[in-house]
mmCIF file of the N, C-alpha and C atoms, coordinates in Angstrom:
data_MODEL
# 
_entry.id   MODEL 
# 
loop_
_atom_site.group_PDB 
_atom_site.id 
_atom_site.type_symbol 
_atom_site.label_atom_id 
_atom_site.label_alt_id 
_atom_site.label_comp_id 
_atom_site.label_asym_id 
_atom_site.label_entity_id 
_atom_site.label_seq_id 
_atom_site.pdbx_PDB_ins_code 
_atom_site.Cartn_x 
_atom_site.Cartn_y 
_atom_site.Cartn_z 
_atom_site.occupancy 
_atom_site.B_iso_or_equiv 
_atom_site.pdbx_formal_charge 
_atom_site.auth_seq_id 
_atom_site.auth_comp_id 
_atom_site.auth_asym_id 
_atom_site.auth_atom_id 
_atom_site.pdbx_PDB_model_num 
ATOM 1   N N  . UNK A 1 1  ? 35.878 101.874 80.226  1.00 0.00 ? 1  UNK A N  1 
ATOM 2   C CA . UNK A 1 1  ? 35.621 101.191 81.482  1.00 0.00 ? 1  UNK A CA 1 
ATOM 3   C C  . UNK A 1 1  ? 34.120 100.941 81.613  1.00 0.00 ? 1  UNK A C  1 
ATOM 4   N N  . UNK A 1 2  ? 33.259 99.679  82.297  1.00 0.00 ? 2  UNK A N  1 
ATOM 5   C CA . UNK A 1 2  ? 32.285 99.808  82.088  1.00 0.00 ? 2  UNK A CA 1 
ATOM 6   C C  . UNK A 1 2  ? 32.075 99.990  83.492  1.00 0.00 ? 2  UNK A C  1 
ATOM 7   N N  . UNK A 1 3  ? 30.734 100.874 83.590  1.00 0.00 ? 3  UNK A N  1 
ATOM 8   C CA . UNK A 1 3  ? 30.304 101.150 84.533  1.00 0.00 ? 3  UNK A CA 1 
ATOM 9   C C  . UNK A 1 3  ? 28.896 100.408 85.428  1.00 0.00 ? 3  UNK A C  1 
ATOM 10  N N  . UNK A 1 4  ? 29.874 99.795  86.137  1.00 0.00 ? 4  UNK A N  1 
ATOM 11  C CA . UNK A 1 4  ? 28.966 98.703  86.922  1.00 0.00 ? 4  UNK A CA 1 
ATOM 12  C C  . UNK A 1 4  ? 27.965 99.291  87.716  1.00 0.00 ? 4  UNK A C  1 
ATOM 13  N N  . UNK A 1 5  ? 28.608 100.367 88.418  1.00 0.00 ? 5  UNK A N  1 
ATOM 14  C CA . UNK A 1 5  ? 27.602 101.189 89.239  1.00 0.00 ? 5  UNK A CA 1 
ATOM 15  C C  . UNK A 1 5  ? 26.401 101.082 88.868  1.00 0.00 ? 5  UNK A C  1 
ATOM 16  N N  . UNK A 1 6  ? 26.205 101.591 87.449  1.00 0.00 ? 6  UNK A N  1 
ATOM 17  C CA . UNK A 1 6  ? 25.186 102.137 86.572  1.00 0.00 ? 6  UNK A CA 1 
ATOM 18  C C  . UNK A 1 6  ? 23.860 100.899 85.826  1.00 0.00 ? 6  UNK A C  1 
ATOM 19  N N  . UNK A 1 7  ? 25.394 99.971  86.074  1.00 0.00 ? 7  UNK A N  1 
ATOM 20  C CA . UNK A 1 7  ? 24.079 98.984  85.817  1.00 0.00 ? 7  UNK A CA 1 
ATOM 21  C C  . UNK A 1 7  ? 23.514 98.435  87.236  1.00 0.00 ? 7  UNK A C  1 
ATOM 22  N N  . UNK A 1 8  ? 24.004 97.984  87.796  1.00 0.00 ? 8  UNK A N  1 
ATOM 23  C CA . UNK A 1 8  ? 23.389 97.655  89.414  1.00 0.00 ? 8  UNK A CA 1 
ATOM 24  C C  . UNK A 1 8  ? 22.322 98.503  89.262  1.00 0.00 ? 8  UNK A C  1 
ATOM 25  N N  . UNK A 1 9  ? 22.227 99.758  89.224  1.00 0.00 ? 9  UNK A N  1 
ATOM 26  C CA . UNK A 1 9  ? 21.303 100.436 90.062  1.00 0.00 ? 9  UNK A CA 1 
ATOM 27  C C  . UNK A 1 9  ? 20.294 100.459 89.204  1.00 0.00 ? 9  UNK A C  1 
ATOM 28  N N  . UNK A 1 10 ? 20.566 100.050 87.434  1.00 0.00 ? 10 UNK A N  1 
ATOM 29  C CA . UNK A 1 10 ? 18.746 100.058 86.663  1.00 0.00 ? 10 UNK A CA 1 
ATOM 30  C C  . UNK A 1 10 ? 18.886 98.824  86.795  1.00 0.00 ? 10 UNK A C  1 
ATOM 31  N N  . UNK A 1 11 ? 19.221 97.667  87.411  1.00 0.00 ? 11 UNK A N  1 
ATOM 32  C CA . UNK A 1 11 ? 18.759 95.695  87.762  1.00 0.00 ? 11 UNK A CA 1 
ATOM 33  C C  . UNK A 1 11 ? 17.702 96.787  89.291  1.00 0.00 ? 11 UNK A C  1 
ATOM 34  N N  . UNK A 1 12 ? 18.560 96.991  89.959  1.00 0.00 ? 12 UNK A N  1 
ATOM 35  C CA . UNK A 1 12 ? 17.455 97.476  91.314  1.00 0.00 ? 12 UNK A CA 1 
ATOM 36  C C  . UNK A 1 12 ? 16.301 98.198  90.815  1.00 0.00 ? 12 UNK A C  1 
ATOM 37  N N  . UNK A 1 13 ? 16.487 99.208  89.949  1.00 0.00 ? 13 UNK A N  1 
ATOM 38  C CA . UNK A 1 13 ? 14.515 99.867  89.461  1.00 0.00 ? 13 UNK A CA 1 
ATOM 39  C C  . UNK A 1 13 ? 14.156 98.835  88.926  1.00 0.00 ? 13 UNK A C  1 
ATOM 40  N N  . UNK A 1 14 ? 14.635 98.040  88.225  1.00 0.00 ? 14 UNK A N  1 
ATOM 41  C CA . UNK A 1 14 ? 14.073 97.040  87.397  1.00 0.00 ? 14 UNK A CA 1 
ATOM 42  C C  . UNK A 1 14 ? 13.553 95.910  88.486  1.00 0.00 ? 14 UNK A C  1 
ATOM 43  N N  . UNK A 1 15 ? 14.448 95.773  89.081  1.00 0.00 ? 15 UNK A N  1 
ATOM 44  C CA . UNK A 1 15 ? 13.277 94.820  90.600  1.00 0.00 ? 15 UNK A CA 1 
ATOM 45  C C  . UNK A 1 15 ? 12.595 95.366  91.033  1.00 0.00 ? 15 UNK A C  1 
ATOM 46  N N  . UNK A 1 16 ? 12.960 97.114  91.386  1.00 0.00 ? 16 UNK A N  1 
ATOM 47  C CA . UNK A 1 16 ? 11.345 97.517  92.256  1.00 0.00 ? 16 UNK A CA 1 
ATOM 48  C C  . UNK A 1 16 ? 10.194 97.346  91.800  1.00 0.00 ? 16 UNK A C  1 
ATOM 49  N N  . UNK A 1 17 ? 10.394 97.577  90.076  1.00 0.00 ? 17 UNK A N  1 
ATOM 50  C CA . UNK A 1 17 ? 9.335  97.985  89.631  1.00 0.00 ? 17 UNK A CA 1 
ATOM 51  C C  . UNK A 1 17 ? 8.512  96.353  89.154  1.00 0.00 ? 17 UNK A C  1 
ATOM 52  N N  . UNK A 1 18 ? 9.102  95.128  88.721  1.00 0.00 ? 18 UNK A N  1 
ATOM 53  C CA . UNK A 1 18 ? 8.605  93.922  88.694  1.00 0.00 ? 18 UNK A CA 1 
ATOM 54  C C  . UNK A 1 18 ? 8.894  93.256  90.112  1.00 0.00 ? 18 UNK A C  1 
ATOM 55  N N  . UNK A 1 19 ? 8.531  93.945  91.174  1.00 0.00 ? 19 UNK A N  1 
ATOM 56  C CA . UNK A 1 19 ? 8.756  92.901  92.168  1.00 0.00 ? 19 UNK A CA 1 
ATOM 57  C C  . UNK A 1 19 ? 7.915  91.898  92.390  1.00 0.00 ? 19 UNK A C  1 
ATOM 58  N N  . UNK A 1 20 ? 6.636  92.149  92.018  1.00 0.00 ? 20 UNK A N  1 
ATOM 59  C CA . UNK A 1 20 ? 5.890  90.699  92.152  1.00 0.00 ? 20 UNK A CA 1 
ATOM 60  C C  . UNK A 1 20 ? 5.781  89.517  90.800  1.00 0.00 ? 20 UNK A C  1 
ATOM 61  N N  . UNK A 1 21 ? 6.693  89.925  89.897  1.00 0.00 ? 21 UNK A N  1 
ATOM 62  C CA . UNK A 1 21 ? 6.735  88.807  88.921  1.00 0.00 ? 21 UNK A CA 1 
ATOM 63  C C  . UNK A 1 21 ? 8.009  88.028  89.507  1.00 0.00 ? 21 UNK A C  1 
ATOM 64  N N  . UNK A 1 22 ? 8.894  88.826  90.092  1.00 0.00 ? 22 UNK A N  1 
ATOM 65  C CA . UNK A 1 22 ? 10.239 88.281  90.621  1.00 0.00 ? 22 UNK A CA 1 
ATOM 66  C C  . UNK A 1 22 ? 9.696  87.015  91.328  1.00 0.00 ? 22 UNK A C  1 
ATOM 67  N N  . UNK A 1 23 ? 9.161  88.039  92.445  1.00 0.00 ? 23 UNK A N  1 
ATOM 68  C CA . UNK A 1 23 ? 8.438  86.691  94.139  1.00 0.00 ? 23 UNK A CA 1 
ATOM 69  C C  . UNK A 1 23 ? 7.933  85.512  93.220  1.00 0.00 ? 23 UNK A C  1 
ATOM 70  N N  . UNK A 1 24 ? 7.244  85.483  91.824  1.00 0.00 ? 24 UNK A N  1 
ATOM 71  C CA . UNK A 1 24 ? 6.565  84.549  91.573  1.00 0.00 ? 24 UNK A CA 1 
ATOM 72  C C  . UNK A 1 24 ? 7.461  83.678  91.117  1.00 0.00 ? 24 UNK A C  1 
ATOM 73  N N  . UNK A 1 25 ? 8.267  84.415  90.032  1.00 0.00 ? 25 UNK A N  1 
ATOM 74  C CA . UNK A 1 25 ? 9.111  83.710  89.410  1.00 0.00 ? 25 UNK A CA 1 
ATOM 75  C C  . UNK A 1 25 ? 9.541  82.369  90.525  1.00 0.00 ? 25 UNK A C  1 
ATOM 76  N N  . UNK A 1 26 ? 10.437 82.810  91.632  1.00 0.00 ? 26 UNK A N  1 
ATOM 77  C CA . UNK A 1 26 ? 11.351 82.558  92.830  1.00 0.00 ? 26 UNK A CA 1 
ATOM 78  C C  . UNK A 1 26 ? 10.930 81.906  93.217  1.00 0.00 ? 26 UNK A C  1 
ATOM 79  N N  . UNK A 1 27 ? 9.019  81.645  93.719  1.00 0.00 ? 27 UNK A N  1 
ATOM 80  C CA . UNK A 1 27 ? 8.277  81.218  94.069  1.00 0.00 ? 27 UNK A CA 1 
ATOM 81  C C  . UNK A 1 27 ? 8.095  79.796  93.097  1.00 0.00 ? 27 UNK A C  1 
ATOM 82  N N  . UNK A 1 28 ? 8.100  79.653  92.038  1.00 0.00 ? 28 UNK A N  1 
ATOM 83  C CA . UNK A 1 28 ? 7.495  78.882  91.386  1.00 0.00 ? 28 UNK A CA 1 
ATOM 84  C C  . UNK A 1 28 ? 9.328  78.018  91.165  1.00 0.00 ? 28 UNK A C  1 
ATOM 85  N N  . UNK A 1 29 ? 9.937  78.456  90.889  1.00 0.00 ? 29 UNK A N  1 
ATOM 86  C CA . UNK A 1 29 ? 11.178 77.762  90.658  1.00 0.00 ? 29 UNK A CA 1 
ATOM 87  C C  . UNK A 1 29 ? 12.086 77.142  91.818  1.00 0.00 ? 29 UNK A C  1 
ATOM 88  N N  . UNK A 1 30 ? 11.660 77.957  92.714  1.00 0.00 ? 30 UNK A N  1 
ATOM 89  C CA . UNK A 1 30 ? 11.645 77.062  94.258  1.00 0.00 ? 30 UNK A CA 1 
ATOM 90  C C  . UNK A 1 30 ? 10.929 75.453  94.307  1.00 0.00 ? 30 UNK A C  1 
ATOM 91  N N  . UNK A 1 31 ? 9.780  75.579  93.667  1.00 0.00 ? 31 UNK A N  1 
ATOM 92  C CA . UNK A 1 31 ? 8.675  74.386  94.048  1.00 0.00 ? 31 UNK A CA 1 
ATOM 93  C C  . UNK A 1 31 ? 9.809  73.269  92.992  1.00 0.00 ? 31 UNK A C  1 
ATOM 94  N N  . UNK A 1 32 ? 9.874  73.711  91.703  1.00 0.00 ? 32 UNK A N  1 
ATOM 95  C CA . UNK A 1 32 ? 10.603 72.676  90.639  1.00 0.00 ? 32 UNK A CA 1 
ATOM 96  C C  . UNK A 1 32 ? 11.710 72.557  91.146  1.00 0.00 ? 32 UNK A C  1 
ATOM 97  N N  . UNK A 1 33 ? 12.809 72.988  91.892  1.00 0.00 ? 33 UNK A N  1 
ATOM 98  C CA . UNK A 1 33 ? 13.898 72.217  92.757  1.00 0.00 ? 33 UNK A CA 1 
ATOM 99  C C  . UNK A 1 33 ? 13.840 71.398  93.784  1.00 0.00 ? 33 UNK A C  1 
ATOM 100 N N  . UNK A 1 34 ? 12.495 71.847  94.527  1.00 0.00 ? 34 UNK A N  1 
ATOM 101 C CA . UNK A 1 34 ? 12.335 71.088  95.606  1.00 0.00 ? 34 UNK A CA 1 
ATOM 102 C C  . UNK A 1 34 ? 11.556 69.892  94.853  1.00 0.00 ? 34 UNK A C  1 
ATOM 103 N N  . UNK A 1 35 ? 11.152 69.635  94.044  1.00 0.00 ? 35 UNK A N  1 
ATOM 104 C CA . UNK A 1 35 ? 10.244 68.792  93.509  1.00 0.00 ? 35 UNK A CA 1 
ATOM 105 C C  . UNK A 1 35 ? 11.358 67.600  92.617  1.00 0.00 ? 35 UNK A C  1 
ATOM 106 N N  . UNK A 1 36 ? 12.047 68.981  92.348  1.00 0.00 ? 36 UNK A N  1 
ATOM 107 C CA . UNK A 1 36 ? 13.510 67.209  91.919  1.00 0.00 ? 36 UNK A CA 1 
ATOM 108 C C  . UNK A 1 36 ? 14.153 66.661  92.749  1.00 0.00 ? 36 UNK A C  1 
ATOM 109 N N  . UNK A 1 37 ? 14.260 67.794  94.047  1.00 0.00 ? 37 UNK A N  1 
ATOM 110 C CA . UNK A 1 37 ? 15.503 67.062  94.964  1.00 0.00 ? 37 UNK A CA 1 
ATOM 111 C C  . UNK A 1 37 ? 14.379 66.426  95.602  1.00 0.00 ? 37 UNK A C  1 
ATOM 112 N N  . UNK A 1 38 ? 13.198 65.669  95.577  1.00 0.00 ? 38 UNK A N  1 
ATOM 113 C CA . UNK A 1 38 ? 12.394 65.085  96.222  1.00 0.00 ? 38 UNK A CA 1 
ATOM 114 C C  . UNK A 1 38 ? 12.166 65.185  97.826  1.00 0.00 ? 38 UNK A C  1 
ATOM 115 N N  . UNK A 1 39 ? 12.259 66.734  97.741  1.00 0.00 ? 39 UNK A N  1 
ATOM 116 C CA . UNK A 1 39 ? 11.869 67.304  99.042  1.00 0.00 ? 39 UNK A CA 1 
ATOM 117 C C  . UNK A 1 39 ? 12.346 66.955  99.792  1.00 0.00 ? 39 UNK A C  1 
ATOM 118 N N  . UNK A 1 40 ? 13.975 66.677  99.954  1.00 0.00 ? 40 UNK A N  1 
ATOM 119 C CA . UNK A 1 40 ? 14.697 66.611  100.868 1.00 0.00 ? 40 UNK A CA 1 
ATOM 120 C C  . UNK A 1 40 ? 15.788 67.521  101.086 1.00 0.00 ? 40 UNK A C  1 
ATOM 121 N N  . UNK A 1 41 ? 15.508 68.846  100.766 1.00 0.00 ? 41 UNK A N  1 
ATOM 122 C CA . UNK A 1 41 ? 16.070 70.100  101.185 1.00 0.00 ? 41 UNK A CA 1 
ATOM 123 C C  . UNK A 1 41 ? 15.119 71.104  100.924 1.00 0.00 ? 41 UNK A C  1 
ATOM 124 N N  . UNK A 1 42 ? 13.709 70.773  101.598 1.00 0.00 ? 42 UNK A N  1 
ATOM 125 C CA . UNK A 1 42 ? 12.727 72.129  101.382 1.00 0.00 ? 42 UNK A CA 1 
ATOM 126 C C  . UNK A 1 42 ? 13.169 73.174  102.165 1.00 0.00 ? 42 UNK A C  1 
ATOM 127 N N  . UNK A 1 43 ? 13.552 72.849  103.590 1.00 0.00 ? 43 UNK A N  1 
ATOM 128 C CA . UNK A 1 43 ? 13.944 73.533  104.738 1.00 0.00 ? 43 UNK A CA 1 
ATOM 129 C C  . UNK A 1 43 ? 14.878 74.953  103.682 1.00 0.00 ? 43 UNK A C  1 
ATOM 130 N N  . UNK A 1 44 ? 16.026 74.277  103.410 1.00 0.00 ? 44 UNK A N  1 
ATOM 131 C CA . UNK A 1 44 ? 16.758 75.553  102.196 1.00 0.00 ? 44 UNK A CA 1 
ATOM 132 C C  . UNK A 1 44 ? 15.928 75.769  101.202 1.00 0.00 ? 44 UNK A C  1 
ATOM 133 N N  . UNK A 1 45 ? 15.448 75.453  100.676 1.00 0.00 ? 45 UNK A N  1 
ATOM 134 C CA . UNK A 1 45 ? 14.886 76.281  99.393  1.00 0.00 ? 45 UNK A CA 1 
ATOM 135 C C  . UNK A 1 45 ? 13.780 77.119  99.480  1.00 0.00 ? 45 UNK A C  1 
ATOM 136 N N  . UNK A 1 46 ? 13.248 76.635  100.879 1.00 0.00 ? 46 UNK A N  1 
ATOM 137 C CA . UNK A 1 46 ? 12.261 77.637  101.170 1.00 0.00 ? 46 UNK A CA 1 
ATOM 138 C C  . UNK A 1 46 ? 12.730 78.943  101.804 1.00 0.00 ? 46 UNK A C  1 
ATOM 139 N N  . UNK A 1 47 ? 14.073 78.854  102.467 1.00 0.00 ? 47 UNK A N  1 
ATOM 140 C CA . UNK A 1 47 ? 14.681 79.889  103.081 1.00 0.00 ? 47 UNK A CA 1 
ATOM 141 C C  . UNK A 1 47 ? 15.550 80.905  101.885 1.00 0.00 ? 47 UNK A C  1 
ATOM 142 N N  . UNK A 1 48 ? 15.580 80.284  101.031 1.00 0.00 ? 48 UNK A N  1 
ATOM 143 C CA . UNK A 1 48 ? 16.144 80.668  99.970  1.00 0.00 ? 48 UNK A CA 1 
ATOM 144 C C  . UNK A 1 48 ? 15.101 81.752  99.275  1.00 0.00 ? 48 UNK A C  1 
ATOM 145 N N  . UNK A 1 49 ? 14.049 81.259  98.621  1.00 0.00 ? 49 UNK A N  1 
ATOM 146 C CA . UNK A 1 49 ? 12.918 81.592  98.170  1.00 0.00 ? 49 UNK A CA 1 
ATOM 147 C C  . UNK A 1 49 ? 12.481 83.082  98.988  1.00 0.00 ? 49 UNK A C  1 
ATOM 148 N N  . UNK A 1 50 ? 12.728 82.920  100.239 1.00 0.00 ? 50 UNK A N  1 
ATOM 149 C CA . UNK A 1 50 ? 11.994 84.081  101.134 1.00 0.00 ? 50 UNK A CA 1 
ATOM 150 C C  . UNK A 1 50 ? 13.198 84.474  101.260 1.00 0.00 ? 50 UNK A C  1 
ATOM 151 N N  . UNK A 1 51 ? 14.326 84.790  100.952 1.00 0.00 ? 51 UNK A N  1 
ATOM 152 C CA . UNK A 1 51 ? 15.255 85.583  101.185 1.00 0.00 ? 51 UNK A CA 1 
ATOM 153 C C  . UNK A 1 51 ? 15.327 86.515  99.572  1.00 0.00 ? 51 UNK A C  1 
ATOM 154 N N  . UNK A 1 52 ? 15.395 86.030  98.391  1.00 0.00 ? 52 UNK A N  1 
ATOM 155 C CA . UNK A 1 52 ? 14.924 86.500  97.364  1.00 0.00 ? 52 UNK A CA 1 
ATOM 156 C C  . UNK A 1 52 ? 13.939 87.207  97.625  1.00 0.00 ? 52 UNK A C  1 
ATOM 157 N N  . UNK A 1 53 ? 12.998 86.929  98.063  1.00 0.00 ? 53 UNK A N  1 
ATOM 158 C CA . UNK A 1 53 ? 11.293 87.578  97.915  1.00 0.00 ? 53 UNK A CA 1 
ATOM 159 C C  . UNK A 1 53 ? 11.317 88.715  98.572  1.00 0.00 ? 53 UNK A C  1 
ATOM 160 N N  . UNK A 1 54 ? 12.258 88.840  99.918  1.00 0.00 ? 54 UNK A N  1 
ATOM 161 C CA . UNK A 1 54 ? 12.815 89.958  100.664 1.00 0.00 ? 54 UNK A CA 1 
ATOM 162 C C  . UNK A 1 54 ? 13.819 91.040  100.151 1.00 0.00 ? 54 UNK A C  1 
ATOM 163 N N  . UNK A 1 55 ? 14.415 90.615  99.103  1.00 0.00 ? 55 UNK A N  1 
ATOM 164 C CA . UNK A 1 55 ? 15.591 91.289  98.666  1.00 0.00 ? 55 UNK A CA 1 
ATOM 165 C C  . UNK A 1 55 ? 14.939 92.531  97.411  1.00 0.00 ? 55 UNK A C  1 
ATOM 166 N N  . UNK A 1 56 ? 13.523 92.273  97.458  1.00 0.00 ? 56 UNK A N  1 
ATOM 167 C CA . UNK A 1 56 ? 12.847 92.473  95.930  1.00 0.00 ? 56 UNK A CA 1 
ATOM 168 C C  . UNK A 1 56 ? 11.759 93.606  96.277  1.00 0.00 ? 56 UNK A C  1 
# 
């Protein structure tokens, strides 16, 4: 059986511990969606972006 528990919880140390490459990552791949959808859903992707950045 695999144990999901076990992995969830080293993805979570593994975010605590890179949390600011995450925000950037999130940060920067936010801008290249909004930059294709020609900024006509920044409103979401920015809410998106800061909900990630919060989760981290």
């Amino acid at each position: 059986m695999v144990d999901f528990r076990g992995a969830f919880d080293k993805l979570g140390d593994l975010a605590e511990k890179h949390d600011d490459k995450i925000d950037s990552a999130a940060e920067k791949l936010g801008d290249m969606v909004d930059n294709k959808t020609d900024h006509k859903h920044t409103e979401h992707i920015d809410r998106a972006v800061r909900e990630i950045q919060d989760r981290t």
